[in-house]
C-alpha positions in Angstrom: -20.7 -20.7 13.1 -21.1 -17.6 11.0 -21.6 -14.6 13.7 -25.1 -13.8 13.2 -26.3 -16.8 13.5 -24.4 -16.9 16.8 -26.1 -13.9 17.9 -29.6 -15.3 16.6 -28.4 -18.0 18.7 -28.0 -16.4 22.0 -31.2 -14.2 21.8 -29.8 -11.2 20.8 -31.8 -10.7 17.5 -33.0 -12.3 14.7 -30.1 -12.8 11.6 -31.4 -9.9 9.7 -31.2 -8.2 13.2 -27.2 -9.0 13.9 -26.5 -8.4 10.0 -27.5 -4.4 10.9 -25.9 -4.9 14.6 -22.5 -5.7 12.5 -22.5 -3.1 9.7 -23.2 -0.8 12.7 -20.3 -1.8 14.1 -21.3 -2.9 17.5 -20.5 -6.2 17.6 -16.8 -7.2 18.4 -15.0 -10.7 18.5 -12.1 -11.1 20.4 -11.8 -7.3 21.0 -12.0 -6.7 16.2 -14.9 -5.5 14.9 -16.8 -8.1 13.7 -17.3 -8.4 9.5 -20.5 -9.7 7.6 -19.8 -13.5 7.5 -16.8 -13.6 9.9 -17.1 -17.3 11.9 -17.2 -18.0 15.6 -16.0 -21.2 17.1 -15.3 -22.5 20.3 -13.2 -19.9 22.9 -13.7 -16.9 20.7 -15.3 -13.8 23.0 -18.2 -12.1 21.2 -19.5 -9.0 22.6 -22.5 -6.5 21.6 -22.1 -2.9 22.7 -19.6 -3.5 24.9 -21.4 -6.5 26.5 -20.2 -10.1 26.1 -22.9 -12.6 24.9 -22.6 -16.5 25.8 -24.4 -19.1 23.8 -27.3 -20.7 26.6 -27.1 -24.1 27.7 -30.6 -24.8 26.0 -32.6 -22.3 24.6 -36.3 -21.4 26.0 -39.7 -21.3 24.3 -42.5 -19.8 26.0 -46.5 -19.8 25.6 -47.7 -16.3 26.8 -51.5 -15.5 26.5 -51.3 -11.9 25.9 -53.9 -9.8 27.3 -56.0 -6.9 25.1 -53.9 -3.7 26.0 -50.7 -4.7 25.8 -48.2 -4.0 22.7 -45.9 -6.4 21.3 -42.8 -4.4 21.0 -39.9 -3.8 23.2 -39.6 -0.1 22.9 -42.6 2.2 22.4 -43.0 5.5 24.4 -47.1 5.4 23.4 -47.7 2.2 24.8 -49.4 2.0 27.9 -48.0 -1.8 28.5 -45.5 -3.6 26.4 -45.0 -7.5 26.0 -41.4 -7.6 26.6 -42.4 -6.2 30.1 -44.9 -8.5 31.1 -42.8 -11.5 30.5 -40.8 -12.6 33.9 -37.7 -14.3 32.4 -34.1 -14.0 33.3 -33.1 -14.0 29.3 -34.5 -12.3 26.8 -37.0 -13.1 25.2 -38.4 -12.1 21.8 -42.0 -12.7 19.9 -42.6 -14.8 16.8 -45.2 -13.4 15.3 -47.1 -10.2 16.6 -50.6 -9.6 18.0 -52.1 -5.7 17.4 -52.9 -4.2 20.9 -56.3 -4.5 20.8 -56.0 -8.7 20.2 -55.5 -11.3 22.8 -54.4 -15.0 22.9 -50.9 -16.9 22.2 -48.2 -15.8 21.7 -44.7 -17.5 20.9 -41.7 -16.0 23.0 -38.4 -17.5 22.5 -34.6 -16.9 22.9 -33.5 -18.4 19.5 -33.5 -16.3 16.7 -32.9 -18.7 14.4 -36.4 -20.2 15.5 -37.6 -17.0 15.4 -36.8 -16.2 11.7 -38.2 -19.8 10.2 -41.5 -19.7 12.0 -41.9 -15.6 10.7 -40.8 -17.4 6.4 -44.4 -17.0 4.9 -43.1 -19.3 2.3 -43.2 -22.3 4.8 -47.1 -21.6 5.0 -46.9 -22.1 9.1 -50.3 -21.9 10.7 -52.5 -19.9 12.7 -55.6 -20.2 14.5 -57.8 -17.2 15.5 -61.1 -16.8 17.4 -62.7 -14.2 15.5 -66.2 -12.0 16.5 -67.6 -9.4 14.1 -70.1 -6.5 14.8 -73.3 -8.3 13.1 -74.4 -11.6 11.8 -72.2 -12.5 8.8 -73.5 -14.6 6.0 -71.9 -17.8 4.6 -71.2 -16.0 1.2 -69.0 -13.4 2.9 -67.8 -16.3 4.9 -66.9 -18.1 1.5 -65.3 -14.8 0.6 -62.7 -13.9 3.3 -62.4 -18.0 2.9 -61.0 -17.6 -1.1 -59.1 -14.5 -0.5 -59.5 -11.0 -0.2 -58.5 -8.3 -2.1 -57.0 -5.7 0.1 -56.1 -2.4 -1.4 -54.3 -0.6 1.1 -51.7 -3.3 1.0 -52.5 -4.0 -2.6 -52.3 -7.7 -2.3 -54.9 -10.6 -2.1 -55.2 -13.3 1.1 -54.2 -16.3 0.6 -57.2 -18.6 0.7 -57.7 -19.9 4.3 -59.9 -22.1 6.4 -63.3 -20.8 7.8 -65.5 -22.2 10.1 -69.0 -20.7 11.3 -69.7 -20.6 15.2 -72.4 -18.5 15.8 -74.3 -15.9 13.8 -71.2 -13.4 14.1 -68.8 -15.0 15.2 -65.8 -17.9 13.4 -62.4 -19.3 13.1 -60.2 -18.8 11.0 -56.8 -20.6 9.8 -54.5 -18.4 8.3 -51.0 -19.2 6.3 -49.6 -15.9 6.6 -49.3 -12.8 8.6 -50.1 -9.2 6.3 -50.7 -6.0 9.1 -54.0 -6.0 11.1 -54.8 -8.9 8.3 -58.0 -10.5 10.1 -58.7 -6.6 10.4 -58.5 -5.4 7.0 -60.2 -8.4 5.3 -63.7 -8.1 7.2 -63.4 -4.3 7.4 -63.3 -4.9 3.4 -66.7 -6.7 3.7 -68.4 -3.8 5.6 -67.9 -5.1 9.3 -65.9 -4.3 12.5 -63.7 -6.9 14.3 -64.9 -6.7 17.8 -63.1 -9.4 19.5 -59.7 -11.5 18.2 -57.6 -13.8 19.3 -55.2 -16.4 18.4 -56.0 -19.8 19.7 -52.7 -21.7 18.0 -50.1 -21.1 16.1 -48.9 -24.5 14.6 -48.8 -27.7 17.0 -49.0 -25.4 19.9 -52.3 -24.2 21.2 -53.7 -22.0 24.0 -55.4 -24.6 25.9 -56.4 -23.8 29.1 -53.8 -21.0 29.8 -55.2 -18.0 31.5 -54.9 -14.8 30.5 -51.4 -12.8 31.4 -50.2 -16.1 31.5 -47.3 -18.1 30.4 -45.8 -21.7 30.3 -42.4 -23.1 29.1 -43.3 -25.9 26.0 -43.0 -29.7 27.2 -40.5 -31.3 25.4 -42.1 -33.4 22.8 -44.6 -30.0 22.3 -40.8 -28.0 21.5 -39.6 -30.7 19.6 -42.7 -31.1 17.0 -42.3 -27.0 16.4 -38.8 -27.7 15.7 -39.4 -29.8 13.3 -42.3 -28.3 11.6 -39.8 -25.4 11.0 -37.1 -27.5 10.0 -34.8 -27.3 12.9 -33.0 -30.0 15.6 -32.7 -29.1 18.8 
């Protein structure tokens, strides 16, 4: 197995992740500094500044319900709260696709990189679901619009048409196949309103359900085994 997708393996980071860790030269197998595309097998001890990493038994994949507050990132000196924090886990564990602060709902935290890295490709066109509330009633034409793709300049790139569906005067869902910056954000701020409330119901074949807020659950099997496969990967 090539060595960063033995480190992807064990949690560490995702491959892009252990491909800087290497060139750094922090990562060491059996006491050499580890190469870009140098192999691991069976016996070999890998270690990461200084610290020895073992492949787990199984890895974990967690649904977490994060609350409105807290950041996804795992250092940030202005954050009042961060995700990695709020998580009780022996292992680490890292998120697969972020939420801003100010958005609740589900979020996918896991100790396999390489699961990591295929549900983050947008070119596998991986859903997700989103609860979405604006500032004032929003007509079916600017529904139709954010629905077809938007324009966004600041990121000068248009949306990728997505699925809309109307559930109150100001409020919808949305089904998105990508993941651009503040995204939901940006594309009704371009149609003149203000996001007041967002959150992601589902990403793929896993949903929210009834999980409560700050809270989290480890996937039942056949739940783990349909992501895996929807990103390509055995378990």
């Amino acid at each position: 197995m090539r060595i960063n997708k033995y480190l992807a393996k064990c949690g560490i980071c995702s491959r892009r992740g252990a491909d800087e860790l290497i060139l750094k030269g922090e990562v060491m197998i059996d006491g050499k500094v580890a190469s870009l595309g140098d192999e691991v097998s069976s016996g070999m001890k890998v270690t990461v500044s200084g610290r020895e990493i073992l492949l787990p038994d199984e890895t974990i994949v967690m649904a977490y319900y994060k609350p409105v507050g807290v950041t996804c990132s795992e250092k940030d000196p202005h954050a009042d709260r961060l995700v990695i924090d709020e998580i009780s886990s022996e292992r680490r564990l890292t998120y697969a696709g972020r939420l801003d602060r100010d958005s609740e709902g589900l979020l996918i935290m896991t100790d396999d990189g390489d699961l990591i890295d295929a549900m983050m490709r947008g070119s596998h066109f991986h859903e997700k679901e989103y609860e979405v509330r604006v500032n004032k009633i929003i007509s079916d034409i600017e529904l139709e619009k954010l629905a077809s793709g938007i324009y966004l300049e600041e990121l000068d790139t248009t949306t990728r048409p997505c699925r809309v569906v109307r559930t109150s005067g100001s409020s919808f869902t949305m089904v998105l196949t990508q993941g651009l910056n503040r995204q939901i954000r940006r594309m009704c701020e371009s149609l003149g309103y203000k996001v007041e409330q967002l959150k992601r119901t589902r990403v793929m074949n896993v949903t929210l359900g009834d999980l409560q807020v700050g809270a989290s659950r480890i996937l039942a099997p056949e739940e783990k085994k349909t992501l895996y496969s929807e990103c390509g990967l055995h378990i």
